[in-house]
C-alpha positions as a Python dict, from the first residue, in 0.01 Angstrom:
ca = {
    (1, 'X'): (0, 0, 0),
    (2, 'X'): (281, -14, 216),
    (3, 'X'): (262, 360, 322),
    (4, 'X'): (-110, 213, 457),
    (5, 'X'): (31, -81, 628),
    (6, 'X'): (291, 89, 859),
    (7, 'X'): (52, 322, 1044),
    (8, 'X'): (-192, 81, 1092),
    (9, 'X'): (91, -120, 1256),
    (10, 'X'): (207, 131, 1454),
    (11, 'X'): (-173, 176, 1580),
    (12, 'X'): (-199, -235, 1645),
    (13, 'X'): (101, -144, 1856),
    (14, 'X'): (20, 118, 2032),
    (15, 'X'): (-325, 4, 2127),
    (16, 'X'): (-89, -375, 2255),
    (17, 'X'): (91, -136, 2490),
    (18, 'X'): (-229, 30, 2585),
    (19, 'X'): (-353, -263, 2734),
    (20, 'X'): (-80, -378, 2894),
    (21, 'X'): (-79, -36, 3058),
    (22, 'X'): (-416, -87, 3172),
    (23, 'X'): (-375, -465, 3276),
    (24, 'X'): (-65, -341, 3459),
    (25, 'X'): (-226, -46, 3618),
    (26, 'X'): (-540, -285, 3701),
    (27, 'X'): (-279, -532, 3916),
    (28, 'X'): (-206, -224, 4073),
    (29, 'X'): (198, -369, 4071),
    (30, 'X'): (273, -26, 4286),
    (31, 'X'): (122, -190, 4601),
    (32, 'X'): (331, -466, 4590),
    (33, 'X'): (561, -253, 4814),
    (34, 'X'): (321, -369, 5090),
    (35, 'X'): (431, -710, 5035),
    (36, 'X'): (783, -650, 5101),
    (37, 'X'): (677, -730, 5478),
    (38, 'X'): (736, -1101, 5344),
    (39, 'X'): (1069, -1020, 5447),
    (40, 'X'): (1029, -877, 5807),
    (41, 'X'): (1090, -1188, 5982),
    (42, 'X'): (1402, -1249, 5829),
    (43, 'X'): (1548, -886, 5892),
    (44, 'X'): (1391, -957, 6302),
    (45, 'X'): (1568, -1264, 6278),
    (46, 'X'): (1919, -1166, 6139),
    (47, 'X'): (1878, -1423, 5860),
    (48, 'X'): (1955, -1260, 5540),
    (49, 'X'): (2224, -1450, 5479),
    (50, 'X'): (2010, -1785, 5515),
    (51, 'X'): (1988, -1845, 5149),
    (52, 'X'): (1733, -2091, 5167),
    (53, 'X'): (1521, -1887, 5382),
    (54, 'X'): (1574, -1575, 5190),
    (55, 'X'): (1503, -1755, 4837),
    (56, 'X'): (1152, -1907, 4996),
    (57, 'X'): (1083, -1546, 5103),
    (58, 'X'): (1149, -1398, 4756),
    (59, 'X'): (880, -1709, 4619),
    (60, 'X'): (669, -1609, 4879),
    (61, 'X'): (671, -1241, 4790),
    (62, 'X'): (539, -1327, 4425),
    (63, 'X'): (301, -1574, 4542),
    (64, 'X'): (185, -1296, 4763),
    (65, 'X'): (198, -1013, 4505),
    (66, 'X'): (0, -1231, 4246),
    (67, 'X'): (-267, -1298, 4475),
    (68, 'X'): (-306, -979, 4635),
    (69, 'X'): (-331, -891, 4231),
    (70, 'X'): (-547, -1052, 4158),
    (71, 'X'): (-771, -940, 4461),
    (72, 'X'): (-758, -649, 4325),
    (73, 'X'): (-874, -737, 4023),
    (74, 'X'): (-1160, -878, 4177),
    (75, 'X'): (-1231, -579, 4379),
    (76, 'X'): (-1284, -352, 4059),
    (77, 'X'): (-1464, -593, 3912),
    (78, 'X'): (-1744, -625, 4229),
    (79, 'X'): (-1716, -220, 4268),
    (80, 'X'): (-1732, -95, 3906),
    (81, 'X'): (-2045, 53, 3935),
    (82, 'X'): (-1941, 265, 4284),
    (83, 'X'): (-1631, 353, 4100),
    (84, 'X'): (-1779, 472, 3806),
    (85, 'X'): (-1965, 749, 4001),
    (86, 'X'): (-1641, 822, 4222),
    (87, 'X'): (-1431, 1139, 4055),
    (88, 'X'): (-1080, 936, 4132),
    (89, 'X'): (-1186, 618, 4109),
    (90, 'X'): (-1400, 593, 3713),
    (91, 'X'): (-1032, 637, 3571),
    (92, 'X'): (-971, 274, 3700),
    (93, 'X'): (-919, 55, 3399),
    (94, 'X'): (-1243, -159, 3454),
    (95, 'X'): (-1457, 109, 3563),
    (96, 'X'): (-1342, 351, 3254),
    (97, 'X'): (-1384, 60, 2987),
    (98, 'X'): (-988, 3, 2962),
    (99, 'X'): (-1042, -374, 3023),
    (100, 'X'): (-1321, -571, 2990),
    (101, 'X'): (-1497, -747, 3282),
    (102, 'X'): (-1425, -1088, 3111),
    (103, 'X'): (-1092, -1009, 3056),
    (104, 'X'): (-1070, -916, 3368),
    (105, 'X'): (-1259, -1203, 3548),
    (106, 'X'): (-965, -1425, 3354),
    (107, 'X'): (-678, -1231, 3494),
    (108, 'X'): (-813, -1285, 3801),
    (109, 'X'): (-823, -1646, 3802),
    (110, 'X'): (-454, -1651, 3680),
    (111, 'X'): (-337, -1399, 3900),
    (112, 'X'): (-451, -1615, 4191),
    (113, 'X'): (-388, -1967, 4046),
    (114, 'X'): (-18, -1855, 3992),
    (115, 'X'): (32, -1732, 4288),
    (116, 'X'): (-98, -2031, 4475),
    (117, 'X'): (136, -2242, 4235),
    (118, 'X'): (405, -2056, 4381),
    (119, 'X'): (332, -2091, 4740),
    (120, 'X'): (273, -2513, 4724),
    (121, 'X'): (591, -2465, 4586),
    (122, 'X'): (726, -2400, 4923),
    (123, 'X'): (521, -2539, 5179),
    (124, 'X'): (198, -2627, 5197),
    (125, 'X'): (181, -2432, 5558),
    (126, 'X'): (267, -2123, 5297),
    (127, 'X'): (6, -2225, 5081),
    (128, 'X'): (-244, -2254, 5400),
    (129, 'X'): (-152, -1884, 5512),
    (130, 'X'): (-209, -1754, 5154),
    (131, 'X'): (-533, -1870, 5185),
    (132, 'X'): (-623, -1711, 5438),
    (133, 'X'): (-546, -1409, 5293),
    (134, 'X'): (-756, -1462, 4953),
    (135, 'X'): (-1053, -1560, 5181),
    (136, 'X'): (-1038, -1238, 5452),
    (137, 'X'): (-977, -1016, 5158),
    (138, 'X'): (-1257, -1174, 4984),
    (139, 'X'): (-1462, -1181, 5302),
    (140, 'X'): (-1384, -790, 5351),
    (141, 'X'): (-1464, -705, 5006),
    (142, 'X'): (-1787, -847, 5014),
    (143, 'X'): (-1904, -826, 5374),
    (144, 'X'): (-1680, -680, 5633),
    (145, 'X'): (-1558, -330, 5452),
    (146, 'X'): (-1938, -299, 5539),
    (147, 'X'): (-1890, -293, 5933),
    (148, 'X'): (-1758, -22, 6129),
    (149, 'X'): (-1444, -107, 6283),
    (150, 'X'): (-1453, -467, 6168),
    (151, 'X'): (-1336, -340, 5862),
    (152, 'X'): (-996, -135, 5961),
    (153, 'X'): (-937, -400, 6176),
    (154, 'X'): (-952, -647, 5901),
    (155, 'X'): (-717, -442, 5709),
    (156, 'X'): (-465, -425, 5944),
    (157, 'X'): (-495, -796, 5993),
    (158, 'X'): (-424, -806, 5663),
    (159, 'X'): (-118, -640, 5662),
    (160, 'X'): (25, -843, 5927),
    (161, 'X'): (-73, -1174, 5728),
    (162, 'X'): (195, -1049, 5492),
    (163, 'X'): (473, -1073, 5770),
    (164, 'X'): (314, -1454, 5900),
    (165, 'X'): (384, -1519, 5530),
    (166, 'X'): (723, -1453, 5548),
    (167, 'X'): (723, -1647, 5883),
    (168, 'X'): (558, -1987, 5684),
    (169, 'X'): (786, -1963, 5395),
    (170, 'X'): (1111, -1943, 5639),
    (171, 'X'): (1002, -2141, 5893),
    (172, 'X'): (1105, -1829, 6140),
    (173, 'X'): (926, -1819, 6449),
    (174, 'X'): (779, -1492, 6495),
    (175, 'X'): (761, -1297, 6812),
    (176, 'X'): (409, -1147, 6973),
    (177, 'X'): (601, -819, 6997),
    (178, 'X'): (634, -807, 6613),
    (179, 'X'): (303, -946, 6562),
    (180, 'X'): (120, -690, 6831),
    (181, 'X'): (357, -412, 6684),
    (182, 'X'): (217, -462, 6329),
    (183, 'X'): (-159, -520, 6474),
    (184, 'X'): (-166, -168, 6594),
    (185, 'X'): (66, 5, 6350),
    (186, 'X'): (-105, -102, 6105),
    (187, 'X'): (-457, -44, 6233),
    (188, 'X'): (-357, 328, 6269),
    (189, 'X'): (-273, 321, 5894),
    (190, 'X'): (-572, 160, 5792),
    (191, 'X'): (-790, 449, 5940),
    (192, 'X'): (-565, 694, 5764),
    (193, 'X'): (-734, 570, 5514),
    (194, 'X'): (-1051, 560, 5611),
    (195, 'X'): (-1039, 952, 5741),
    (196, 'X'): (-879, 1070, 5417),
    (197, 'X'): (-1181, 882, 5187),
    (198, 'X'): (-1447, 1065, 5455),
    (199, 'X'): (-1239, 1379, 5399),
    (200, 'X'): (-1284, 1301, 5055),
    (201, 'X'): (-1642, 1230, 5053),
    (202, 'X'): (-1731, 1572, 5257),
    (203, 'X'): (-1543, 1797, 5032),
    (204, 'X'): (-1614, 1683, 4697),
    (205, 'X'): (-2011, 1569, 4797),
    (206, 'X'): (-1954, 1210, 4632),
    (207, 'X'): (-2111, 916, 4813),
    (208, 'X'): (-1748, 685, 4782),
    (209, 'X'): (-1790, 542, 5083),
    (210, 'X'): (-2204, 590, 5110),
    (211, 'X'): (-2189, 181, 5177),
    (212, 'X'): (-1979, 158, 5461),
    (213, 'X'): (-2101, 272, 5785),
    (214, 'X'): (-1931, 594, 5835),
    (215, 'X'): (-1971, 949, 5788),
    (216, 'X'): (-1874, 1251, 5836),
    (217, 'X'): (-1943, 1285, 6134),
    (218, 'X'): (-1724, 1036, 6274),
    (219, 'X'): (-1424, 1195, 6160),
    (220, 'X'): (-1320, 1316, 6505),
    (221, 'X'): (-1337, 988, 6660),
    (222, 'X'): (-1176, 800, 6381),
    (223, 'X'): (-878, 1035, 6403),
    (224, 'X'): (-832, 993, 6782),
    (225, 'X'): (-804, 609, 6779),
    (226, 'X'): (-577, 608, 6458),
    (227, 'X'): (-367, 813, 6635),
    (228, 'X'): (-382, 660, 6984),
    (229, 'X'): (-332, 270, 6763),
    (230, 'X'): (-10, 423, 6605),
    (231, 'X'): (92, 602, 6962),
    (232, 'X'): (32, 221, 7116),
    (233, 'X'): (237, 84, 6821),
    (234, 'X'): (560, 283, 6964),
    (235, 'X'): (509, 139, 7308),
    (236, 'X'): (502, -240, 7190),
    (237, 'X'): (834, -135, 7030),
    (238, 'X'): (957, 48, 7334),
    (239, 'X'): (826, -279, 7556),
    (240, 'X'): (988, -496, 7308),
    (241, 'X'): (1317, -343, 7369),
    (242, 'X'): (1329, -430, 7718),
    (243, 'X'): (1241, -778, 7707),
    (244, 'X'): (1500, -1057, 7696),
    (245, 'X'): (1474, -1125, 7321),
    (246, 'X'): (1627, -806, 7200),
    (247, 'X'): (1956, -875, 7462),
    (248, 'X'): (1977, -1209, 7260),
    (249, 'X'): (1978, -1071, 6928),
    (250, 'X'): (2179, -752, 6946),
    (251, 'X'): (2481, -630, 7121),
    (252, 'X'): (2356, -264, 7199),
    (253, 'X'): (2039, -310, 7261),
    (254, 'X'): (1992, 66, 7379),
    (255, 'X'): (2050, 205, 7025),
    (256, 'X'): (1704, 64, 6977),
    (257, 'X'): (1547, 349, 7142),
    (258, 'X'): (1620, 535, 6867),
    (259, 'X'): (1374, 359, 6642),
    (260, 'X'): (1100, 432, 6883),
    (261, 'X'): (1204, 853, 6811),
    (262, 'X'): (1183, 761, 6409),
    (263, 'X'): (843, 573, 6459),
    (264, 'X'): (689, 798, 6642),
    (265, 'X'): (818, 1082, 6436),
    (266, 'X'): (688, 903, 6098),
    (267, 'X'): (311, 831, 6250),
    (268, 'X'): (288, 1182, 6354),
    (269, 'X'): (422, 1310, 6042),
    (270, 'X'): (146, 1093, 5869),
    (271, 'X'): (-144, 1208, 6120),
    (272, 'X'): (-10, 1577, 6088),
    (273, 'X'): (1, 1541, 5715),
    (274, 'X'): (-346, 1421, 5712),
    (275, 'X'): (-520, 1672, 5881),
    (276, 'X'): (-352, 1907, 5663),
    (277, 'X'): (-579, 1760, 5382),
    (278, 'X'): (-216, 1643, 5192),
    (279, 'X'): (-279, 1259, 5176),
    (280, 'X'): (-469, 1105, 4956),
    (281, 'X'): (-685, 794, 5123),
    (282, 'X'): (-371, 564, 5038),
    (283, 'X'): (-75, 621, 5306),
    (284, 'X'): (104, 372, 5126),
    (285, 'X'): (136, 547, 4805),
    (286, 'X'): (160, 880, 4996),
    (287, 'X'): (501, 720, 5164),
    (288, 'X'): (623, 641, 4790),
    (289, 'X'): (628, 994, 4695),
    (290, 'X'): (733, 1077, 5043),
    (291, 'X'): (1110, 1168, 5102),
    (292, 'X'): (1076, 1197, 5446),
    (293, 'X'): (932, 869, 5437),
    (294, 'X'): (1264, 757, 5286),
    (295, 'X'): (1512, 894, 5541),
    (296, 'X'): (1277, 691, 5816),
    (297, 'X'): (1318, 411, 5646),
    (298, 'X'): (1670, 455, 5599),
    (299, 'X'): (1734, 589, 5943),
    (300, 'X'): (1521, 282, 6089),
    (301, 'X'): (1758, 64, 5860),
    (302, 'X'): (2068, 201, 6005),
    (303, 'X'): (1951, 222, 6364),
    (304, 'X'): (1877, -173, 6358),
    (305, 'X'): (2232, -199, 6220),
    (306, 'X'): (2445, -1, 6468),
    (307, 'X'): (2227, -238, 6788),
    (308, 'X'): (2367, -542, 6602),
    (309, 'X'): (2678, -461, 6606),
}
């Protein structure tokens, strides 16, 4: 009897860990990277050692990174079908069976719930920006991922709701540099995306993006205005540095030029990469395994440092 017990334990325990694989895996907890743009107002600002303002970021960041979860969730949950005939995209937990929709219609709801807890916890203005984010993202997954254009330019509008959410939780006022910067940054990244899955699409024949009004076709011109956002991107920056702001907050304001060399370098890198058929839709997850990536980031780091002072 007890030689019967103990494997069957160890299965009940492998199986636990299984699913909290998958549930993990289904949060997607790798993209919470994105969110650390929670904190770009307070590095823009010089206010890291506010630790008020820094502890309502770090809140903010999980109230973010639940939500965003649980958007996630919901987005496998509307696609399973879609994902189910994509090659990549079946091994997702929902689509290959991993997790149950129920289960995951529940995780959703907590996921989201929690993270709005979070965010009333420190403002209700934080609370108000959050939801803005749950309602484009729901709005995109539904209807606007549907649109040409609309729907990189949603994303990237995403992306820079995650730096007006570190704005609301710190109460930082946040500059229309930063905020154009991001806008056009990030739209180049979101077409990254958007070429790579049409890459995709035309080299493997699957339909993975057969409801969104691209094709292949439209390759060309997608690449040329990802490339020209990201180009437009440096010269915000480059503007930025010239305008009275930047004398205010650092003492050698002319190191900053610098960064403009390292952004420009890391977009082209990313573009070059791309056409080279080496990223993989997500330029995100492509800059994790990335050690160039990491010297930018470092180098961008340090350059920001040395212009302080």
């Amino acid at each position: 009897m007890a030689t019967d017990k103990a494997p069957r334990a160890v299965q009940i325990e492998a199986r636990a860990h299984g699913r909290g694989g998958s549930l993990l895996r289904l949060m997607r907890v790798h993209q919470w990277v994105k969110n650390l743009l929670v904190f770009v107002p307070l590095l823009a600002a010089h206010a890291l050692l506010d630790a008020a303002a820094t502890r309502a970021a770090i809140v903010a960041f999980l109230a973010f990174s639940f939500c965003a979860s649980g958007i996630y969730v919901i987005n496998d949950i509307y696609d399973v079908e879609a994902d189910r005939q994509h090659h990549q995209k079946r091994h997702r937990p929902v689509a290959a069976g991993e997790v149950t929709i129920p289960h995951a219609i529940v995780l959703a709801v907590v996921l989201v719930a929690a993270g709005g807890g979070l965010a009333w916890s420190v403002s209700l203005r934080l609370l108000r920006v959050v939801g803005v984010y749950v309602g484009l993202s729901v709005a995109y997954s539904h209807v606007l991922k549907e649109i040409a254009i609309v729907d990189v330019l949603t994303l990237a509008g995403l992306y820079t709701l995650r730096v007006l959410v570190g704005g609301a939780a710190t109460g930082i006022e946040l500059s229309p540099w930063l905020l154009a910067f991001s806008m056009f940054f990030f739209i180049s990244l979101a077409i990254v995306k958007r070429v790579s899955e049409l890459r995709d699409v035309r080299d493997s024949r699957q339909e993975g993006v057969s409801r969104r009004s691209y094709g292949p076709v439209d390759l060309d011109v997608l690449s040329v205005i990802g490339a020209s956002a990201g180009q437009m991107a440096v010269l915000v920056l480059a503007l930025y540095i010239q305008s009275e702001n930047v004398s205010r907050l650092y003492r050698h304001p002319d190191v900053l030029w610098l960064l403009c060399v390292v952004v420009f370098y890391w977009l082209a890198r990313v573009w070059l990469k791309l056409s080279r058929g080496q990223i993989d839709q997500d330029p995100v997850v492509y800059a994790l395994r990335d050690g160039a990536s990491y010297v930018a980031g470092i180098l961008a780091l340090l350059i920001a440092y040395l212009a302080a002072g």
